[in-house]
TORKE-385235 format. One record per residue: residue number from 0; residue in three letters; z, y, x of N, C-alpha, C, CB in turn. Coordinates in steps of 0.1 Angstrom, whole numbers. Last residue first. Glycine has a CB too. Example, Ala and Ser with C-alpha at 12.3 -4.5 7.8 and 13.67 -1.06 7.14 Angstrom:
// TORKE-385235
+-----+-----+-------+-------+-------+-------+-------+-------+-------+-------+-------+-------+-------+-------+
:   i :  aa :  n_c3 :  n_c2 :  n_c1 : ca_c3 : ca_c2 : ca_c1 :  c_c3 :  c_c2 :  c_c1 : cb_c3 : cb_c2 : cb_c1 :
+-----+-----+-------+-------+-------+-------+-------+-------+-------+-------+-------+-------+-------+-------+
:   1 : SER :    71 :   -22 :   128 :    71 :   -11 :   137 :    79 :     0 :   129 :    57 :    -6 :   141 :
:   0 : ALA :    78 :   -57 :   132 :    78 :   -45 :   123 :    78 :   -33 :   132 :    90 :   -45 :   113 :
+-----+-----+-------+-------+-------+-------+-------+-------+-------+-------+-------+-------+-------+-------+
END
This chain:
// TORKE-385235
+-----+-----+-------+-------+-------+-------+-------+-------+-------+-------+-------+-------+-------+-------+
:   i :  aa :  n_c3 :  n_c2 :  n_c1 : ca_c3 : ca_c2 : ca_c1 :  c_c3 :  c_c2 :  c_c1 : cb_c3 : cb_c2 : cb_c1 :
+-----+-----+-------+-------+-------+-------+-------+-------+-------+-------+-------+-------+-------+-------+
: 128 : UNK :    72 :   -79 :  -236 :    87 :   -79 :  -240 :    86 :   -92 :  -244 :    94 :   -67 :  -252 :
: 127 : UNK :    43 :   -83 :  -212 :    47 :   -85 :  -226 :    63 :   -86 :  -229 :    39 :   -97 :  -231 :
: 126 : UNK :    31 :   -86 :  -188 :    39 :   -80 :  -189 :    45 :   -78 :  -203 :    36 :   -72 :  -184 :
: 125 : UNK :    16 :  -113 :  -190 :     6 :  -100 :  -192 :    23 :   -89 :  -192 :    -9 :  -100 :  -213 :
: 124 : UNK :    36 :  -134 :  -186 :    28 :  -126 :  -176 :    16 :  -119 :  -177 :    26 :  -134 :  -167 :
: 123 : UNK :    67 :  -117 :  -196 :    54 :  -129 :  -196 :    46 :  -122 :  -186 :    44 :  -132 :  -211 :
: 122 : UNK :    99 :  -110 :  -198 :    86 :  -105 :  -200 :    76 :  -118 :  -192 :    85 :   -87 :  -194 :
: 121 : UNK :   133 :  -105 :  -212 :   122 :  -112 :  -203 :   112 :  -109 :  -207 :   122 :  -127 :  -203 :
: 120 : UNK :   164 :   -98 :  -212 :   153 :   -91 :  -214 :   141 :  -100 :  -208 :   156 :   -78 :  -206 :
: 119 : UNK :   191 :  -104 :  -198 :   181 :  -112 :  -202 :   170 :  -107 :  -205 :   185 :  -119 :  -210 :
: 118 : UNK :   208 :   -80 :  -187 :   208 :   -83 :  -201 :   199 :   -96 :  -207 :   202 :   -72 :  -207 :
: 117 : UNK :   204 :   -82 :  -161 :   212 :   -73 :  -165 :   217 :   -76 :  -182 :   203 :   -61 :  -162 :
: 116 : UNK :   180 :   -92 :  -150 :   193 :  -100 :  -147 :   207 :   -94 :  -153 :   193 :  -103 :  -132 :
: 115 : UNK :   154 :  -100 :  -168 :   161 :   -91 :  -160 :   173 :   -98 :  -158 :   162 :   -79 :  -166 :
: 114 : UNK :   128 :  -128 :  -163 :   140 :  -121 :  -170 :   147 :  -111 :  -161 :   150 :  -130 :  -175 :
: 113 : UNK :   100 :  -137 :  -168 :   105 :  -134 :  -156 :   117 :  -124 :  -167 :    95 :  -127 :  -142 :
: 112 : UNK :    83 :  -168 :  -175 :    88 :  -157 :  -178 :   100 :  -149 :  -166 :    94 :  -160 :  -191 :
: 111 : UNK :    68 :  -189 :  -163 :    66 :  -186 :  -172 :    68 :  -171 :  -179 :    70 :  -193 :  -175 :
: 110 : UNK :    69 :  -195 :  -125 :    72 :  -192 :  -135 :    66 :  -186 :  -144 :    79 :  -189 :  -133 :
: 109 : UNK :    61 :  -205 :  -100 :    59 :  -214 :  -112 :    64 :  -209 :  -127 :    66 :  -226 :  -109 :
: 108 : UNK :    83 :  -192 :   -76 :    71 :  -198 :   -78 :    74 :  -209 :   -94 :    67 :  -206 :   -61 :
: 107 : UNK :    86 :  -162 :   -60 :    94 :  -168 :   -69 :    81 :  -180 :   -70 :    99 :  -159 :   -85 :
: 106 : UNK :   100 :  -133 :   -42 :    91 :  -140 :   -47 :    98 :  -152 :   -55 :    81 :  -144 :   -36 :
: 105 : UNK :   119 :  -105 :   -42 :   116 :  -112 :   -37 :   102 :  -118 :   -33 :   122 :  -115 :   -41 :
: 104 : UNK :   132 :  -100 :   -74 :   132 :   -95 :   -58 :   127 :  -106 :   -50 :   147 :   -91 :   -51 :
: 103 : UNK :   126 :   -89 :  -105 :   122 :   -95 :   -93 :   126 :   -89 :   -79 :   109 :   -97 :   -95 :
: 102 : UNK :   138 :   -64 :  -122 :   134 :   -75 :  -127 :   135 :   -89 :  -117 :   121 :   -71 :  -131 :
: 101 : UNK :   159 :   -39 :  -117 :   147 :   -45 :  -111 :   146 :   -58 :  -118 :   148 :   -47 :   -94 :
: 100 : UNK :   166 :   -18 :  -147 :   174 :   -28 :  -137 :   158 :   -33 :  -132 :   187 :   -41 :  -145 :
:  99 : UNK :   158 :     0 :  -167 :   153 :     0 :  -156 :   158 :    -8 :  -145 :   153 :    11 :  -153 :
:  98 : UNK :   174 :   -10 :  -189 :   183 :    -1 :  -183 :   176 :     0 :  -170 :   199 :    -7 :  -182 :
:  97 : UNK :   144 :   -15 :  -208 :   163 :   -11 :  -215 :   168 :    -2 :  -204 :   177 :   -28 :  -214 :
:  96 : UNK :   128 :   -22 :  -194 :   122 :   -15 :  -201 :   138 :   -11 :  -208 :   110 :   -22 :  -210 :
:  95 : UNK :   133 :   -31 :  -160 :   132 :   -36 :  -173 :   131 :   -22 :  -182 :   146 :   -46 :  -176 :
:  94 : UNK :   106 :   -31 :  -133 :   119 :   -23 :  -142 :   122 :   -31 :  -154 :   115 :    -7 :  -149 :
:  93 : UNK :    81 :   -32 :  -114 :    95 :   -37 :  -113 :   107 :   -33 :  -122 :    99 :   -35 :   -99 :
:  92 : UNK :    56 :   -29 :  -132 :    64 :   -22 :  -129 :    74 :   -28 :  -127 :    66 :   -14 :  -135 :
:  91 : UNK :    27 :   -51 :  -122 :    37 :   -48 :  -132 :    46 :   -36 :  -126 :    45 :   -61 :  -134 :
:  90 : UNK :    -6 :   -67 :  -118 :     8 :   -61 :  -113 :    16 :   -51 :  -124 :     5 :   -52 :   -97 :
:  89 : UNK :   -16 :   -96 :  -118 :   -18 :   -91 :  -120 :    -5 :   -83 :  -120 :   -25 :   -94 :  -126 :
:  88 : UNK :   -44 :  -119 :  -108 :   -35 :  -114 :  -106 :   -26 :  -101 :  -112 :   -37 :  -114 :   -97 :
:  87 : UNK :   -57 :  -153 :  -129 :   -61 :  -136 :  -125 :   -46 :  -129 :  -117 :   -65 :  -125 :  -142 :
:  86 : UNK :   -55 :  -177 :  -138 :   -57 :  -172 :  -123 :   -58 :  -163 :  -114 :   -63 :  -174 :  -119 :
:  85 : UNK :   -48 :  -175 :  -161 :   -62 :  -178 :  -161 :   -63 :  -172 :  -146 :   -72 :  -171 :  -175 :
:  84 : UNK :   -18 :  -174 :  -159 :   -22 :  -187 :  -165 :   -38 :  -188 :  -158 :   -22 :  -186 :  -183 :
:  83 : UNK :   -15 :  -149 :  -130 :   -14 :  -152 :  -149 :   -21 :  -167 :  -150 :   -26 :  -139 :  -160 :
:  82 : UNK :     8 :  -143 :  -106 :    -6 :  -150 :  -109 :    -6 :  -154 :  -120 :   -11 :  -161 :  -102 :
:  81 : UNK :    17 :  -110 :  -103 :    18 :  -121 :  -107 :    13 :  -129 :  -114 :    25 :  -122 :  -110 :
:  80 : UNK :    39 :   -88 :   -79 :    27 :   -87 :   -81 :    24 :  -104 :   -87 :    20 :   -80 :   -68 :
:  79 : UNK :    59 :   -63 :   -91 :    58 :   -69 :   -90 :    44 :   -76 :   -92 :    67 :   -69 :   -93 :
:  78 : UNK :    71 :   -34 :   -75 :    63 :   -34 :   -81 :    63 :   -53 :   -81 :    51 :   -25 :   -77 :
:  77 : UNK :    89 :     0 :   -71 :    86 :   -16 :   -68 :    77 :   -23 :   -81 :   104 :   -25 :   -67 :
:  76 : UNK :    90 :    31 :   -51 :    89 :    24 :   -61 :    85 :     5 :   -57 :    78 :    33 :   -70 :
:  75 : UNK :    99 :    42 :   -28 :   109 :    42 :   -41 :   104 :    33 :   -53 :   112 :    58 :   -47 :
:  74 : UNK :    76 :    38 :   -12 :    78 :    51 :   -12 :    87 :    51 :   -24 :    66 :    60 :   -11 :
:  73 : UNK :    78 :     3 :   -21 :    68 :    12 :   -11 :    70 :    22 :   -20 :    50 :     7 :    -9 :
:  72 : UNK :    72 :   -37 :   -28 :    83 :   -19 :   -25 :    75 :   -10 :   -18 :   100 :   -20 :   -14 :
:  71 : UNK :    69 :   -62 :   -46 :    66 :   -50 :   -31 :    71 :   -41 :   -37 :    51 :   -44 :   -24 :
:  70 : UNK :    76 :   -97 :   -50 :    81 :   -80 :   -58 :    74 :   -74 :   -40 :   107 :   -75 :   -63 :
:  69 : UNK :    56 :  -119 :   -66 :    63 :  -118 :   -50 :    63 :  -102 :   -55 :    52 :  -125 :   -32 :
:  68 : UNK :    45 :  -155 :   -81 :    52 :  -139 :   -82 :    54 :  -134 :   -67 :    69 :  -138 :   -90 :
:  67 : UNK :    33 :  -182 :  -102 :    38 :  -175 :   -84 :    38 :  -161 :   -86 :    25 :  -179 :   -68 :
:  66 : UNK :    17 :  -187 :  -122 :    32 :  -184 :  -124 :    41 :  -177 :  -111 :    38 :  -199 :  -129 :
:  65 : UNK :    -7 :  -204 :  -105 :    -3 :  -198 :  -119 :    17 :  -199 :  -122 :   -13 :  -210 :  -133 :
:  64 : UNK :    -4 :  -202 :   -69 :    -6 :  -206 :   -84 :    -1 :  -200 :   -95 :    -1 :  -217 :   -85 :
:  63 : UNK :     0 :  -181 :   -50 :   -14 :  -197 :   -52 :   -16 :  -199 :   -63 :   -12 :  -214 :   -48 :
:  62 : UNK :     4 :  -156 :   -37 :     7 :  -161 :   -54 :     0 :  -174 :   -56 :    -1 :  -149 :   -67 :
:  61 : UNK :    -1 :  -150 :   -15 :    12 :  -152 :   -18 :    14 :  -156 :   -30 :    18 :  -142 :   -16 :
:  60 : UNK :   -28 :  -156 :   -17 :   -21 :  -165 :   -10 :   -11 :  -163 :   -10 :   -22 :  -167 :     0 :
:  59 : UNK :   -38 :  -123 :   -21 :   -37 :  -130 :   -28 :   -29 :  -147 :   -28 :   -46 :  -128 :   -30 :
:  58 : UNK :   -14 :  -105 :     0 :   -24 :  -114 :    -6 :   -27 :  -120 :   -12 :   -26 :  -119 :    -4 :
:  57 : UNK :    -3 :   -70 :   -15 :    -2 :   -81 :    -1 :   -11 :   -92 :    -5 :    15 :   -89 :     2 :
:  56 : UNK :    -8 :   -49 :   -20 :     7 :   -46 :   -22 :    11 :   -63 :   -14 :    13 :   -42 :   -43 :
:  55 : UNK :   -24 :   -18 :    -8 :   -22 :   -33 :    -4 :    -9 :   -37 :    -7 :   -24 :   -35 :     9 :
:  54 : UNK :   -24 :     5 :   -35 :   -22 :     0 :   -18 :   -21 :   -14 :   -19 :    -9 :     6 :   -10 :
:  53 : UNK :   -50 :    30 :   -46 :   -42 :    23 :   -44 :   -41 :    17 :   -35 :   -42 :    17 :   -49 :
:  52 : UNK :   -36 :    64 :   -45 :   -48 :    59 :   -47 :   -40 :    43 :   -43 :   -61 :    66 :   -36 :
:  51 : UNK :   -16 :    86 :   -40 :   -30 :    92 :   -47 :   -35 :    77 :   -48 :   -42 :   105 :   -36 :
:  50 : UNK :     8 :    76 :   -31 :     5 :    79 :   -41 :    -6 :    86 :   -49 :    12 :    83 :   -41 :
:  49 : UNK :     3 :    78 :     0 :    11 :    64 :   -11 :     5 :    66 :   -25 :    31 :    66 :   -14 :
:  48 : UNK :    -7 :    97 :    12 :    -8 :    84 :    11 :    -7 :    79 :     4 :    -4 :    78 :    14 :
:  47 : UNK :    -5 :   122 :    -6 :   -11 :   122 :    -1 :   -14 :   107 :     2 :    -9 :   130 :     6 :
:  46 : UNK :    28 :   120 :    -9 :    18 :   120 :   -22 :     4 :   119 :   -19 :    21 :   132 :   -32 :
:  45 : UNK :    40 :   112 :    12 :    40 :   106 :     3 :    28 :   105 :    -5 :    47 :   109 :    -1 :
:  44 : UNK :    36 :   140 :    27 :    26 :   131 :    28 :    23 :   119 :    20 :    26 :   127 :    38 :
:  43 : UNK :    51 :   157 :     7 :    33 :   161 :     7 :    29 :   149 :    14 :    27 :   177 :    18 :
:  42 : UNK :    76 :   149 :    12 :    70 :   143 :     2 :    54 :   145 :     4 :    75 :   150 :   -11 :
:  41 : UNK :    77 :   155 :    42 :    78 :   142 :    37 :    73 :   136 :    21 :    92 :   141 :    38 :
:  40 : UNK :    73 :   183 :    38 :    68 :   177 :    43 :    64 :   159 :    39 :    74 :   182 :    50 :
:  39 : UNK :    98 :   185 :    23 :    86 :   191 :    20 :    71 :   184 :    24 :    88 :   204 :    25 :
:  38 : UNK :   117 :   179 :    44 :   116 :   168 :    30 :   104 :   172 :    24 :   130 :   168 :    17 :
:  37 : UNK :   117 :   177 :    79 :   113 :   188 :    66 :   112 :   176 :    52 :    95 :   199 :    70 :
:  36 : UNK :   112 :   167 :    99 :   127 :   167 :    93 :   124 :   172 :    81 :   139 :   175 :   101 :
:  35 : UNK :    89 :   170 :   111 :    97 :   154 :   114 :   106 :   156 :   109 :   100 :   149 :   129 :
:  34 : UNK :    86 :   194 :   114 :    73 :   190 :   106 :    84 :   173 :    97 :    54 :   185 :   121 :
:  33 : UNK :   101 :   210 :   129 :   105 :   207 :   117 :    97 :   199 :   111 :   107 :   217 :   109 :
:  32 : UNK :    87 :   208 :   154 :    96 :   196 :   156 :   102 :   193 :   140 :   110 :   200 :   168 :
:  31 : UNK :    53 :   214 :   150 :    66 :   218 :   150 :    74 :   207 :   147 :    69 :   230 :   141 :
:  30 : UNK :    27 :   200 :   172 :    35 :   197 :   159 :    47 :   206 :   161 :    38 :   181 :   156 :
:  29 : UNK :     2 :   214 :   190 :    12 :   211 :   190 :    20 :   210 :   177 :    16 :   218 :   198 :
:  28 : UNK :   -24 :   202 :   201 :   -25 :   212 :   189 :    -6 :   202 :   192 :   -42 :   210 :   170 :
:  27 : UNK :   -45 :   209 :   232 :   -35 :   203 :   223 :   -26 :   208 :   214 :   -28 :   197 :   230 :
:  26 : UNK :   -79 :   223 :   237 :   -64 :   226 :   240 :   -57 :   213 :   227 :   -59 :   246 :   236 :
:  25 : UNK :  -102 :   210 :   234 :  -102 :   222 :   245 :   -82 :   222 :   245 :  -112 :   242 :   237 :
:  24 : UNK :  -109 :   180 :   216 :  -103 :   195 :   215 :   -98 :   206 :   230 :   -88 :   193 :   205 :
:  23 : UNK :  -130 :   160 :   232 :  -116 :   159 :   224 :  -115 :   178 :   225 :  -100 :   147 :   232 :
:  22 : UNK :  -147 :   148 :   245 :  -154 :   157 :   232 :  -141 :   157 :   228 :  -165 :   151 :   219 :
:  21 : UNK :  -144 :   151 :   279 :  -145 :   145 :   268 :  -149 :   154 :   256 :  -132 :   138 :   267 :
:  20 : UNK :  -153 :   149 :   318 :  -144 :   158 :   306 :  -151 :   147 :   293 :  -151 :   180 :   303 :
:  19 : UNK :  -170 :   151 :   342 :  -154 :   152 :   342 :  -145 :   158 :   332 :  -151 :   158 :   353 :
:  18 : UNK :  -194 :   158 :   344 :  -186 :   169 :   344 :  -172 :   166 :   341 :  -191 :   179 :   336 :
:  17 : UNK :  -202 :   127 :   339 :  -205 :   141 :   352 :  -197 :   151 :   352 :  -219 :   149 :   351 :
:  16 : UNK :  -191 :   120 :   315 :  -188 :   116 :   330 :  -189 :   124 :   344 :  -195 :   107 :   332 :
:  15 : UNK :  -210 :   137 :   300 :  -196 :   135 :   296 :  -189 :   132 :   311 :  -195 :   122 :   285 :
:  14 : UNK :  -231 :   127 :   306 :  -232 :   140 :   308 :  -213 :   147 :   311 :  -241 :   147 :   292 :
:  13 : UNK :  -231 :   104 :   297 :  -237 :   103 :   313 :  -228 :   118 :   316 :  -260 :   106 :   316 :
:  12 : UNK :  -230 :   111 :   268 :  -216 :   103 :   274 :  -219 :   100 :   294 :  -214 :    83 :   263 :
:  11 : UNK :  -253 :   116 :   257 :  -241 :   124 :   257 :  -232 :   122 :   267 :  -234 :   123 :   246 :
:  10 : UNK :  -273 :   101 :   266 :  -271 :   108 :   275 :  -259 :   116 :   273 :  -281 :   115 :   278 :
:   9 : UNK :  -261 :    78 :   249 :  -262 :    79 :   262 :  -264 :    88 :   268 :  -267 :    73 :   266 :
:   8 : UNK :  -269 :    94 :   222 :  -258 :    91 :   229 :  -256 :    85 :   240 :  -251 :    87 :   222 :
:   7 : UNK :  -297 :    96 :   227 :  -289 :   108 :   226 :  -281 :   102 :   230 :  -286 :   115 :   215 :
:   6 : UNK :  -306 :    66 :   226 :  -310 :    72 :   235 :  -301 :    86 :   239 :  -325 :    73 :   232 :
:   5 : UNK :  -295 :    58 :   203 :  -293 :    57 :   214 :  -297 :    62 :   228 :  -295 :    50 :   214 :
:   4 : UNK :  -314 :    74 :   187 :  -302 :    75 :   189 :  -294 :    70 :   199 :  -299 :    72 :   180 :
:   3 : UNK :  -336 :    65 :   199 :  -335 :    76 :   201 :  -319 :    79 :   197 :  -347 :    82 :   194 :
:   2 : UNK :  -336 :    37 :   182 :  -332 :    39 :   201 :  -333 :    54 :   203 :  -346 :    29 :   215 :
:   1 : UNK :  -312 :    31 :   158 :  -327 :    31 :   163 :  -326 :    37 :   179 :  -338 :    41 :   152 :
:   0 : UNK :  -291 :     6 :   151 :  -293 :    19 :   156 :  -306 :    20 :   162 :  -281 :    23 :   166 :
+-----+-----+-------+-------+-------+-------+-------+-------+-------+-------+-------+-------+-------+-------+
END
């Protein structure tokens, strides 16, 4: 930070002290109590968080090795996340492709193929039937 900037914001915050006040909003913006019940609501933020962009579904260290797996969950959907042969990670839709049954719960380590538990159905680890 170059010193004239510094220089500003120190005097902002002298000034700040002296008169016994902050840069926060003149009045407190009050939430309606429906905001906290409303499903309207609930989805708009959903789709705003969760669902515009991507999320931390957890570390790479949960998968060390080739074949190590570990399922995340987040706003209804699951996802399984799983270290491929060439070390890469890589994530899947927790479903089987027949009766959407969850594939993985959990974590798992060393595996080849990961089967549904509904029909056998198994998939590899580029997600391949």
């Amino acid at each position: 930070m170059d010193r004239s900037t510094q220089d500003r914001l120190a005097a902002r915050i002298r000034a700040l002290r002296r008169d016994r006040t902050t840069d926060l909003a003149p009045t407190s913006y009050r939430v309606p109590a429906a905001d906290s019940t409303s499903r309207d609501v609930l989805a708009a933020e959903l789709a705003t968080l969760f669902r515009g962009g991507p999320l931390l579904a957890g570390l790479g260290g949960e998968a060390p090795a080739a074949g190590d797996w570990f399922s995340f969950d987040a706003c209804g959907r699951s996802v399984v996340v799983w270290r491929r042969p060439d070390d890469t990670l890589a994530a899947f839709v927790n479903a089987c492709r027949h009766r959407g049954m969850r594939i993985a719960t959990g974590c798992g380590r060393g595996e080849r193929l990961l089967a549904c538990p509904y029909h056998g159905w198994s998939y590899d680890a580029d997600g391949r039937l």
